[in-house]
N, C-alpha and C positions, 0 to 999 in steps of 0.2 A: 285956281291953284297954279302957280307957277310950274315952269316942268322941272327947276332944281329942285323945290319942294319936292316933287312928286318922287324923282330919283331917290332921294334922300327916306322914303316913305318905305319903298321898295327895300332899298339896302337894309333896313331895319328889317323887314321881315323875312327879309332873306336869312339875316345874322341868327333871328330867334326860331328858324324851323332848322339850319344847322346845331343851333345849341341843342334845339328840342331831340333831337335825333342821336346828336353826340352823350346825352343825359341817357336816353334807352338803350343804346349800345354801349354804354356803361354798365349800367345797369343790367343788363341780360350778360355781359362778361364776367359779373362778379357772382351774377348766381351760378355759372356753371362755373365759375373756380371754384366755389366755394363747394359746390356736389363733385366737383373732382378731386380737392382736398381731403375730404371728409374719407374718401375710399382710400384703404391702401393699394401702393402701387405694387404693380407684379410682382417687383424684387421683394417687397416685402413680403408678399403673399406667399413666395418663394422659400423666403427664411422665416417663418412661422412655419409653415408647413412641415418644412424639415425638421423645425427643432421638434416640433409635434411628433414626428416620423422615429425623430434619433430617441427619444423618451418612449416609447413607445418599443423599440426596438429592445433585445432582451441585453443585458451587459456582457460581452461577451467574456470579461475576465472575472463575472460571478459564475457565468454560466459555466467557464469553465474553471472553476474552481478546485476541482480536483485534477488538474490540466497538468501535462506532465512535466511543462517547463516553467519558462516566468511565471507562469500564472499564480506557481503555487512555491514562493519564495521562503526563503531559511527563516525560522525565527528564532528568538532568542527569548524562554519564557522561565523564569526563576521565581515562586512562589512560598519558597522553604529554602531561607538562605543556610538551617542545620543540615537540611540532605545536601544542596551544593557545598558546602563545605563540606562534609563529609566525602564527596567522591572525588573533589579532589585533594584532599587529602591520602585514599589512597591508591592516589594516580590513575584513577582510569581517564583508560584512554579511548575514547569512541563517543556514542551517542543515549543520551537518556530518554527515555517517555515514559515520564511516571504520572499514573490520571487517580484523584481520587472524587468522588460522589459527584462525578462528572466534572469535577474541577482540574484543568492541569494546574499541577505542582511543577512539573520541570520538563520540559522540553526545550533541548539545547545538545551543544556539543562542545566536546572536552579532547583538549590535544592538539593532536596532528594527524592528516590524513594523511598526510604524505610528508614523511621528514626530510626527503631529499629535497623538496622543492619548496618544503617550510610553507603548506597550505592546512588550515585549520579544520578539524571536524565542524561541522553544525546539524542543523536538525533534518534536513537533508540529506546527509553522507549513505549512501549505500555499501552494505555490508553482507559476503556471505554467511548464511546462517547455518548450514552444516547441517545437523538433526533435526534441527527445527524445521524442518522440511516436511519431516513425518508427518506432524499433524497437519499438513498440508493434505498429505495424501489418503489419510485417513478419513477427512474431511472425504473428501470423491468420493471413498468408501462407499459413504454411509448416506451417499447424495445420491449415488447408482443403484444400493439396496432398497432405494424410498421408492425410486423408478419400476421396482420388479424384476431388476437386469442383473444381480449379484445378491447372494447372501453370502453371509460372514461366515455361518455357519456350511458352507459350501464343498466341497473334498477337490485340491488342488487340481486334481484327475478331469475334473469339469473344464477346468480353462487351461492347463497344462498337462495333459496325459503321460505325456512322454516325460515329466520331470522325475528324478529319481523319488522314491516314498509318497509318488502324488495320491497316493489312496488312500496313507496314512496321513498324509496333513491336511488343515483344513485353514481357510484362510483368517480366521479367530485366532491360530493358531502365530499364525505370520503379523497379524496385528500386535498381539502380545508380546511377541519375541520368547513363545515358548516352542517353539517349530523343534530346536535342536540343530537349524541349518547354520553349518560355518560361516564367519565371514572369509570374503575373498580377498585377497591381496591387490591392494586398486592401484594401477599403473596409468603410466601417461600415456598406454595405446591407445587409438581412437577406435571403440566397439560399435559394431550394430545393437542391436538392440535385442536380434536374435542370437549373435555372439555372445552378448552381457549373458542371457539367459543358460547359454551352454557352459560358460564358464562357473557361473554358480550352480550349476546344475551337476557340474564334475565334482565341484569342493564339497556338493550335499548327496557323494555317491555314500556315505557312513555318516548316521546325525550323530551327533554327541550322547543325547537322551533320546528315550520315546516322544514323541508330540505330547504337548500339553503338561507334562509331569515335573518342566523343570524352567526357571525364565537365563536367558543367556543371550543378551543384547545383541544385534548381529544388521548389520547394513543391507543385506539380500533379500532379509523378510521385504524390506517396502522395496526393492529394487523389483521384486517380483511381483509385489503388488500395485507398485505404477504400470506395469507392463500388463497388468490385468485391467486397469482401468484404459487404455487406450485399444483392447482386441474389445471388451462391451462398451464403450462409448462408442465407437468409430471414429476418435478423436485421437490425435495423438497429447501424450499427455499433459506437455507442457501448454497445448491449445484451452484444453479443457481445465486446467487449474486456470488462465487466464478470463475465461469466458462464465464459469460458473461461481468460481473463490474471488479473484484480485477484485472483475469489475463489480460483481453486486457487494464486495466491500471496499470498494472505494482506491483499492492499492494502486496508485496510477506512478510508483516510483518501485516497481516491484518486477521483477522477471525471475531469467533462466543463465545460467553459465555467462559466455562469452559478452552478452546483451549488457552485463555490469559495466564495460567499459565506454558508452553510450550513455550513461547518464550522468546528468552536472556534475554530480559531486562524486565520485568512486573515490574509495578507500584502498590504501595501498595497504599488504596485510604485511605484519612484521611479529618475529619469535626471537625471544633472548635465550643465547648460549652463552655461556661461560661470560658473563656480564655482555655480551656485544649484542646489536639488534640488527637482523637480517632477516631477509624476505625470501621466504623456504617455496619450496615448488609445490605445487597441487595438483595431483591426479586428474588425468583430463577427465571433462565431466561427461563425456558417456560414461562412465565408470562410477561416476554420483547418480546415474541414473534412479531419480526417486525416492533417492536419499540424502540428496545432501548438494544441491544443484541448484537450490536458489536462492537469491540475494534481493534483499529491499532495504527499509527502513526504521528507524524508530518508531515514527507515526503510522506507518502503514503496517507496523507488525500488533500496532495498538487496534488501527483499524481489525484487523481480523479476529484478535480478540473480543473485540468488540460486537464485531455481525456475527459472530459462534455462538457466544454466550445472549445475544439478543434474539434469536430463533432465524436468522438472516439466511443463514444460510444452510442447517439442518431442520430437523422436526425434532421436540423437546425427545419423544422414544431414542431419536440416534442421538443426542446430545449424552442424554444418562447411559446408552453404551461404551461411549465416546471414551467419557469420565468412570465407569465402575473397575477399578483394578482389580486384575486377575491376578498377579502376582510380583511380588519385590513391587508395590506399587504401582505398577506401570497397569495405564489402559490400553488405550486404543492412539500410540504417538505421544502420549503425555503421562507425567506423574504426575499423580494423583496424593496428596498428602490432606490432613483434616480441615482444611480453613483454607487450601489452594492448590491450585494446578500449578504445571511449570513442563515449558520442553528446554533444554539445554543442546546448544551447537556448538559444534569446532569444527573447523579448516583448516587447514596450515597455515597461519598467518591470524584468522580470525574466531572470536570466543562470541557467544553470546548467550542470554536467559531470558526468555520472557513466562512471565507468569502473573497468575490475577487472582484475586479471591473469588471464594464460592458463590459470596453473596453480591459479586456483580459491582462492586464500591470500589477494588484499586485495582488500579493496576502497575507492573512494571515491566518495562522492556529494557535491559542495557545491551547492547549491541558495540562491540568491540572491536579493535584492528592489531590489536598486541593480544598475539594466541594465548601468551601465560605470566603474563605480570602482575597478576590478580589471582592466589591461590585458590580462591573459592568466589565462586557469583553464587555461591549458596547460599553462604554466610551473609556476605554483601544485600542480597534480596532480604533475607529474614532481618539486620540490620535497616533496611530500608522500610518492610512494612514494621516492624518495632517505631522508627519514630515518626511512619506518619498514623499511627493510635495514638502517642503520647503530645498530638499536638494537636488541643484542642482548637485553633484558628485553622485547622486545614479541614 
């Protein structure tokens, strides 16, 4: 064999164990692309993970759904275009929550909250509610009497000795508004709380009546008896209406006095004189102490109607206390009529009504920022449950 032969013999087998080699390390490069393909890569592992993580995670604007701010936005819900035609028709001006067999019918708002600056009520607007406060405090009552810590039936003497006739009243008596104690002339001084108490303690040195014998509406009864629920709670009282009433019903657009001016929507109050509309001064609210000191909403004044009448927040025993009228209707913060309840507020500036029926199916709150453009929310509410029975789609 030649030696160019031979060269040539060589080169050849040189060429086919470089192929042969170049085919295996092929070959071994494509199976581990191919098992490193198949896995995802960190980043991805990364963004699965988390999207697993963020779905997993609670929402926090469900969660916070009864949240005080954005979370729980204005709405605009109209279900009976005869009621919204009718209110406005005549003129109210504030905010609706009318609920019937757990359906809303109307929650909304009508007007202006403020005409100076031409900003609109909605379902939001915050309003003070004046007497409607009572059954706020009545509500404590009968939460403290469940605890063992107060009875109704109790002689003033027990938590206020030193009050004038505290032998002879009792605090059944102060619930009722048959006590006989005057009311006091409420100024814009700023009172303690032991001052409040000596001031109406001077105006109840001669009652009117004997206790119990006569009914004579009077702001001192529950001023005296919010100052009963903060000496046996150990709370003061605006803590304990927050912590016992708003949050196990849901009130998270609800407080006390000055606090209204804090929330999104505050309502500017306004009262017509001699055809003009002006925004009248209001006694500072130490002076509302317990009476007439807090402000919320439409919806959240439905909320409490709602956790009352649903055992939320008393025992069905104090509910039927609540509701039995002793006299001119009135029970314990609320009248009491055949077919429904109802508390009625005013402020200088602001009107309101809420009331619901016995059997638990409607309800209405109007809450207002024009003290007296509306002769009657009486009429207006009886008007209101009238046509939501004549309408059989509601």
């Amino acid at each position: 064999m030649s030696r160019r032969k031979s060269r040539e013999i060589k080169r050849r087998r040189r060429i086919i164990g470089y192929s042969g080699l170049l085919i295996v390390l092929i070959i071994i490069g494509a199976y581990f692309y191919q098992q490193k393909s198949s896995e995802p890569s960190s980043a991805s592992v990364s963004a699965s993970e988390s999207k697993k993580q963020e779905a997993e995670k609670p929402n926090k604007y469900k969660a916070a759904s009864h949240g005080k701010r954005s979370e729980d936005p204005p709405v605009n819900i109209v279900n009976s275009q005869d009621i919204d035609r009718y209110l406005k028709s005549i003129h109210f001006n504030g905010s609706a929550m009318i609920v019937k067999n757990g359906k809303v019918v109307i929650e909304k708002g009508y007007g202006l909250s403020n005409r100076e600056k031409g900003i609109k009520n909605n379902s939001n607007t915050v309003y003070y509610i004046g007497s409607i406060t009572k059954s706020f405090i009545s509500t404590a009552l009968m939460q403290l009497q469940e605890k063992g810590k107060v009875n109704v039936h109790d002689p003033l003497a027990k938590y206020l000795p030193n009050f004038p006739h505290a032998h002879q009243l009792t605090l059944f008596d102060l619930l009722t508004h048959t006590s006989g104690i005057r009311e006091i002339d409420e100024s814009q001084d700023k009172l303690t709380r032991e001052q409040l108490m000596q001031k109406i303690g001077k105006n109840a040195q001669t009652l009117m009546f004997p206790p119990g014998t006569r009914w004579a509406y009077s702001d001192s009864n529950y001023s005296i008896l919010g100052y009963i629920v903060e000496k046996v709670s150990g709370e003061s009282l605006h803590d304990y209406i927050k912590q016992h009433i708003f949050k196990p019903a849901g009130m998270n657009h609800s407080g006390f006095g000055t606090h209204f001016n804090k929330e999104p929507y505050p309502s500017t109050g306004y009262k017509i004189k001699n055809g003009s509309m002006y925004t009248p001064d209001i006694p500072d609210f130490s002076q509302l102490f317990g009476c007439g000191d807090i402000y919320t909403t439409a919806p959240d004044l439905y909320k409490f109607d709602h956790a009352l009448a649903s055992g939320k927040l008393v025992s069905q025993e104090s509910y039927q206390q609540i509701f039995t009228p002793f006299k001119a209707t009135y029970g314990f913060g609320w009248y009491v009529d055949p077919g429904s309840v109802s508390s009625h507020g005013v402020l200088p500036g602001w009107n309101g009504l809420n009331s619901y029926g016995k059997n638990g199916k409607v309800y209405v709150v109007l809450l207002s920022n024009i003290q007296n453009n509306i002769k009657s929310f009486g009429i207006v509410n009886n008007t209101i449950y009238t046509k939501l029975a004549n309408d059989p789609s509601l």
